[in-house]
N, C-alpha and C positions, 0 to 999 in steps of 0.2 A: 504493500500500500504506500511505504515510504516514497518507492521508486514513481511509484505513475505521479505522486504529488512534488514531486521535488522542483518539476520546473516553474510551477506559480510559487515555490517557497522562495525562488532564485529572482522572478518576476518582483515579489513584492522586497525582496533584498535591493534589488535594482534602484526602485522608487524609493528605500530609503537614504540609501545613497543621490541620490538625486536630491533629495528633502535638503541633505548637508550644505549642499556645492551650491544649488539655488537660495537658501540663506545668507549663505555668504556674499553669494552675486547680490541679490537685494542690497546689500547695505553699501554698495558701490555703483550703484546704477544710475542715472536718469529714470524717470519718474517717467509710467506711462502719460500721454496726452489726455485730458478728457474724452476728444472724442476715439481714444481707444479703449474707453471702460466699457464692460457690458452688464450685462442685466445678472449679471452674478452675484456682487455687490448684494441686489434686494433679492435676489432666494436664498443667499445663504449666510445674510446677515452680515456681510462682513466688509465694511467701506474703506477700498483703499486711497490715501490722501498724500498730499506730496508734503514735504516740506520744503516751506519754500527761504527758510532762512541756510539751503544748502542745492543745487540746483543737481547732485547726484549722488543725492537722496532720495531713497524709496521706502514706506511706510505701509505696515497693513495694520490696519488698527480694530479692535472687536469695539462694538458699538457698546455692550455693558463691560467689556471684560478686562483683565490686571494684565493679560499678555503684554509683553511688550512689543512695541513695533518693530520689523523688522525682523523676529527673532525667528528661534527653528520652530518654537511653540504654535506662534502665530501661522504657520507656515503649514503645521501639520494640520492646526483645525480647519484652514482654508481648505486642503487636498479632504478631510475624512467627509466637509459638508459637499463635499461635490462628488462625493464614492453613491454608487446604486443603492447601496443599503441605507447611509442615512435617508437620500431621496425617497426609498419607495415607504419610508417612517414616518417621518417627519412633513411630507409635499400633500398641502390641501388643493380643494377646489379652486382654481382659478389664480395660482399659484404661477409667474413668470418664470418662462423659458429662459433659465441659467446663460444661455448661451445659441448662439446662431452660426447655421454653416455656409453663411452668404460673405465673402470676400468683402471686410473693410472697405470705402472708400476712400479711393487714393488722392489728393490733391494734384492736378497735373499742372507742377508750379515752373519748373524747369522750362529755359525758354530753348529753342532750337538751335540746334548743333548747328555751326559751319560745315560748309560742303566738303572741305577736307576731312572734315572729323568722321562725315558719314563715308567718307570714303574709307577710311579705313577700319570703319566696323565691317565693311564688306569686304575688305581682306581678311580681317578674322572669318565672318562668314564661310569665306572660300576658305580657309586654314581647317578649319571645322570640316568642312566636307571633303576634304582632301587627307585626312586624318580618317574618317570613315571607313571612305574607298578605300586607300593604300594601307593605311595600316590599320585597318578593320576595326579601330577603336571606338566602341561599341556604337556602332552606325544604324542600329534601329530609330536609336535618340539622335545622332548627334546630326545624321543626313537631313531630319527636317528642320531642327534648329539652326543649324549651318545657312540654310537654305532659306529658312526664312527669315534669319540676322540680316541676307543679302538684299528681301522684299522690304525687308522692314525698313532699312534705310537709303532706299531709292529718292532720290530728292524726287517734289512733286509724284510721288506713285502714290500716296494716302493709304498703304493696305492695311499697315496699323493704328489709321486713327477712325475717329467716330465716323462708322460708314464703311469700313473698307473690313476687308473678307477674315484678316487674320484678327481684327479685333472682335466679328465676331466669332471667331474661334475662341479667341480668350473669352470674352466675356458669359459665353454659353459654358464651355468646356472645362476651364478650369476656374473663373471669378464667383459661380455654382458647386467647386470642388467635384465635378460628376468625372472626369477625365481621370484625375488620380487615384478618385475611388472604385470606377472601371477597369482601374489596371489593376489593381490591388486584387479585383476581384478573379482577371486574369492570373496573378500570380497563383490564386489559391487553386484555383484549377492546372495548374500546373507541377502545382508543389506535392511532393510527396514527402509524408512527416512520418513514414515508420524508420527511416533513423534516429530521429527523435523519439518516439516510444519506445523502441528499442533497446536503447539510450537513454534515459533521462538525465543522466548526471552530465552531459554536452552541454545541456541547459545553461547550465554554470559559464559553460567557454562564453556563450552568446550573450549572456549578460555580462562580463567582464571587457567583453568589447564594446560596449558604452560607455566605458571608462573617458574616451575620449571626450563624448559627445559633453556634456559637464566640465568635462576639464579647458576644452575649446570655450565653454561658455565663459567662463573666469577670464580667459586669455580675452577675447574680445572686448571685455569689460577693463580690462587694464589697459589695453593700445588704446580704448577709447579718454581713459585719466591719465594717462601718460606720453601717447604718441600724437595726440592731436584728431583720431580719429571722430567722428561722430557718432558711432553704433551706440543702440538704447538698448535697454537690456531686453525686447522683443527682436531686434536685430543680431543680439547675441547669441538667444536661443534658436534664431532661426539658419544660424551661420553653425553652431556645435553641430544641428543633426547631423551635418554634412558627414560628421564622423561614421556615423551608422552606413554610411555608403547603400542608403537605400534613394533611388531617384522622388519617385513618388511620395515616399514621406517627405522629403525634402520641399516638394514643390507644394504639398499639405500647406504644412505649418509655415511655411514662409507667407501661402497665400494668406493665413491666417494675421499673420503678426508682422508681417516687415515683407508688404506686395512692391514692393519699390525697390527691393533687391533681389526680387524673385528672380530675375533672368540671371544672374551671375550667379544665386545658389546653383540654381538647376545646373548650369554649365559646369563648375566646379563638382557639383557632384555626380555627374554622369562621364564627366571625365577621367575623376578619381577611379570611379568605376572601371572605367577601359584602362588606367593605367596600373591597374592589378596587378599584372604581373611581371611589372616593372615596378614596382613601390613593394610589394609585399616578401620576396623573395630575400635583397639584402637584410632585413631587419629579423626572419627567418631565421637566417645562418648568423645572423650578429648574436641573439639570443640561446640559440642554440648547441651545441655541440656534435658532431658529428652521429657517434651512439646513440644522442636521444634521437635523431632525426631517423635513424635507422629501427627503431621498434617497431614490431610488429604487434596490429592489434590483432586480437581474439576477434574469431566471426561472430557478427552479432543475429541475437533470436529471432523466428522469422515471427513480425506481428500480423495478427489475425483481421479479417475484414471491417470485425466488427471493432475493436479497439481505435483502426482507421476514420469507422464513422463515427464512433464516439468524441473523437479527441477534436474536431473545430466546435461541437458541440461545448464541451467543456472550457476553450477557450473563451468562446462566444459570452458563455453565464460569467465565466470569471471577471470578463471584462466587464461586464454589465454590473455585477454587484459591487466592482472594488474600482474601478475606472470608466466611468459611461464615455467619457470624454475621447478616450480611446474607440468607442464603439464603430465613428464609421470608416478607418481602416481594419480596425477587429473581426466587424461584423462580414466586412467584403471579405475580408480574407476565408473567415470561416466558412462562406457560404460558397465561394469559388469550389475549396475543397470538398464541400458533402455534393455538390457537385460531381463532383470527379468522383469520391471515394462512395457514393449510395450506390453506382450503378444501374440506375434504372432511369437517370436522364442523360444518355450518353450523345443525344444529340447536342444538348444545354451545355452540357461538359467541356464537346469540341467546338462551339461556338468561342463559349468563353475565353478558350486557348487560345482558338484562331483568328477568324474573323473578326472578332469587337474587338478585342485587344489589339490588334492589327489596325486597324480603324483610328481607334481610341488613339492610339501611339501617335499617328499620322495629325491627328487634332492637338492633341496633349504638343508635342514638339514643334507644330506650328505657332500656334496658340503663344509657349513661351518665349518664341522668339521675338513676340511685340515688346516686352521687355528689356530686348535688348539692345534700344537706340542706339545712339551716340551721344544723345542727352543724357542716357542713365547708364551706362558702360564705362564710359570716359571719367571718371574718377578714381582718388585714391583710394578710397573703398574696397573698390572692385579687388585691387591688389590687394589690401587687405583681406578680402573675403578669398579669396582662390588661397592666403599664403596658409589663412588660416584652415581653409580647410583641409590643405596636405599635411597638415598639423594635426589636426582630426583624428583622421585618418589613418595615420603614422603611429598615433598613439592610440588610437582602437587597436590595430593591430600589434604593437605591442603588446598591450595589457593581454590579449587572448592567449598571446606566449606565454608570458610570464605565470599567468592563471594554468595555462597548462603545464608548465614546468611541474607546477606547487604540484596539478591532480597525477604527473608522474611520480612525484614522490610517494605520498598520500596513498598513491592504488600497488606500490611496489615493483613500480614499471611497465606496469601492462597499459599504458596510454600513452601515445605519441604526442609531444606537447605540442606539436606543430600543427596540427589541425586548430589549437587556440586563434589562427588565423585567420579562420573560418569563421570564425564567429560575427565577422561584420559581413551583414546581408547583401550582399552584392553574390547573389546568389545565380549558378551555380560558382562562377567564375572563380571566387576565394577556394572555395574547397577542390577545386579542379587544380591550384597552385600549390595547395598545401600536397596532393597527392604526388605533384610533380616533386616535388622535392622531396618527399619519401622516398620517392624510386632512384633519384638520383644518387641518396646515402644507401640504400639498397634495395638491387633492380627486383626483388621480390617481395617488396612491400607494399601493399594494396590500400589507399587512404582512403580514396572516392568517400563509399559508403558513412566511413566513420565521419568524415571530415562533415560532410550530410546534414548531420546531426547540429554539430552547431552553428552553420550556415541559416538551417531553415529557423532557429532560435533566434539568430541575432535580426531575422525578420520580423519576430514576436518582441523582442526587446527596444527594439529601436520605435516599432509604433508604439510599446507602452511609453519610452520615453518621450516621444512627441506625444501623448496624454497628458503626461505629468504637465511639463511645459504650458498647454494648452489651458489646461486646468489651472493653474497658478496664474498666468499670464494675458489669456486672453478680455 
């Protein structure tokens, strides 16, 4: 029983670590805007307020209570009023919607790029797509992005403003969230989670590579009191996910909290993505030792049909009663895979895989590209936001090492710490590297499967952690 619960025991380990890192970022941040509070504040009691005798100062303050502001206290009661369980307690008749999944409004204040400028966002453009094509760096995303960095900044073309084709792509597609939570739902028809049941103590890898995602958050709140940067503490958390190396969460919460730097997450994190197996290899063998990378694991137990269709079920409740906020990547996910895994809508299944995902992708990476003017590219930011996120990212995958090191010790050797690499979703890709480099310490070491296991985890951890975020911050 221990085993099939271990991965929501590693789940809410995650969030509590999260609790610490986002305490501390609060007491260094910029203060959300008004018009970025929502209806959370009145259902769950609890007004956040700026101080204004410090301008990066942020305050959560209880309407009756001794908490102090800012603290870790304040911070959990914020997260427990927004879990399913107090909701479905405490929530009467007629009782306001916490929160909404309709894309903030952006002020469109920035005045327009010189012709040169747009010129050379459509050398990026073409760099993009030429990065695709030739070096296949993951060119489902990057082909229409590339592509449409080059439409978007056509002098006189209008395709991304009010009126033209790619805005409304964005505006249908993703300022709706329906695009990334169509893919999400895609992934889960694709994902196969019995190395994960199989496995549950992987769990653990895939939450340890969130390590970055928090830890980026800190960082970007520092270059912002130190380097001159301007990121708010919504811009910070919307720059850490990048860590999780998941596209779609990425382009989630950013639309959520910081839609103004959406086109350079997305970029940075679908690039990160394709540059896998360039970024993730040195840091592998830096941590490593030859020996450990050489282990062989144990074949894992074959799991049963029904185990398959139980477990997005169980996710699904989990997220519902301890994170709703999570719910609608959660819920896509779960529902992709019962999907796949019931067997008896195997047309819905191949749809999901195929077709709409296919589709979706083509909107979703148009879409983004309006994003990426030359009004909104062409700053320091941007560089900040790409340095930051190969920072992320660097340090997700270390921490998966190192976590895995510890679970080589701990299990007597029978775990290859190297699949802890695997643990940042960017799935199947990370674990298809981690196996590469088993083979290479020794050519009869099989990773795929194990590695599997914390890949489709750090799927699950990295939307809990865009929940937390969300839930605190939105």
């Amino acid at each position: 029983m221990f085993r099939r619960t271990l991965p929501y025991i590693v789940a809410l380990a995650v969030v509590a670590i999260l609790f610490v890192s986002i305490s501390f970022a609060r007491s260094g941040a910029p203060s959300p805007g008004i018009a970025q509070r929502s209806a959370l504040e009145e259902a769950t009691g609890i007004v956040q307020e700026e101080d204004l005798g410090d301008p990066l100062a942020g305050a959560i303050v209880e309407h009756a209570g001794t908490t102090a502001p800012g603290s870790l206290g304040s911070l959990i009661t914020t997260l427990a009023k927004t879990t399913g369980i107090y909701q479905f307690i405490t929530r009467k008749d007629g009782d306001p919607e916490p929160a909404t999944m309709h894309m903030p409004e952006v002020k469109e204040d920035r005045e327009s790029a010189a012709g040169w400028k747009r010129l050379i966002m459509i050398v990026i453009g073409c760099l993009l797509v030429y990065l695709a094509i030739a070096k296949k760096f993951e060119p489902l995303l990057l082909i229409p992005i590339g592509f449409g960095t080059i439409l978007t900044n056509i002098p006189m073309g209008g395709l991304a403003l009010e009126g033209g084709l790619l805005r409304y792509f964005f505006d249908v597609g993703i300022a709706t969230e329906v695009c990334p939570l169509l893919i999400f739902m895609g992934i889960g028809a694709l994902t196969d989670f019995g190395p994960l049941i199989a496995s549950p103590k992987t769990a653990l890898l895939g939450a340890a590579a969130q390590f970055g995602v928090f830890t980026t958050v800190i960082g970007a709140l520092l270059l912002t009191k130190y380097a001159g940067f301007a990121f708010t503490l919504q811009d910070a958390c919307s720059i850490g996910i990048i860590g999780g190396a998941d596209g779609p969460t990425s382009i989630f919460l950013s639309s959520q909290l910081s839609p103004n730097l959406m086109g350079a997450i997305a970029v940075a994190a679908y690039s990160y993505m394709a540059l896998v197996p360039l970024i993730q290899p040195p840091i592998i063998r830096l941590l490593t030792t030859k020996a450990e990378r050489s282990i062989v694991m144990q074949q894992m137990r074959p799991v049963s049909k029904l185990e398959k269709v139980i477990f997005p079920l169980i996710i699904l409740f989990a997220c519902i009663a301890l994170l709703p906020t999570a719910a609608p990547l959660m819920g896509m996910l779960a529902f992709g895979n019962l999907l796949r895994e019931s067997g008896v809508v195997e047309r819905l299944s191949k749809t999901a895989q195929n077709e709409l995902i296919n589709i979706v992708t083509i909107v979703l990476g148009l879409g983004v590209a309006t994003k990426l003017s030359a009004e909104r590219f062409l700053h320091l930011e941007t560089l900040g936001i790409l340095t930051l996120g190969l920072v992320a990212f660097s340090i997700s995958t270390a921490a998966g090492v190192i976590f895995g090191k510890i679970m080589c010790r701990t299990s007597g050797g029978r775990i290859n710490p190297i699949i802890g690499a695997a643990g940042v979703s960017a799935v199947p890709m990370a674990a298809r590297v981690a196996a590469v480099e088993g083979q290479k310490a020794n050519p009869a070491n099989y990773l795929l499967m194990h590695a599997m296991g914390p890949n489709v985890a750090g799927v699950i951890g990295t939307a809990v952690a865009a929940g937390v975020l969300l839930a605190v911050f939105r």
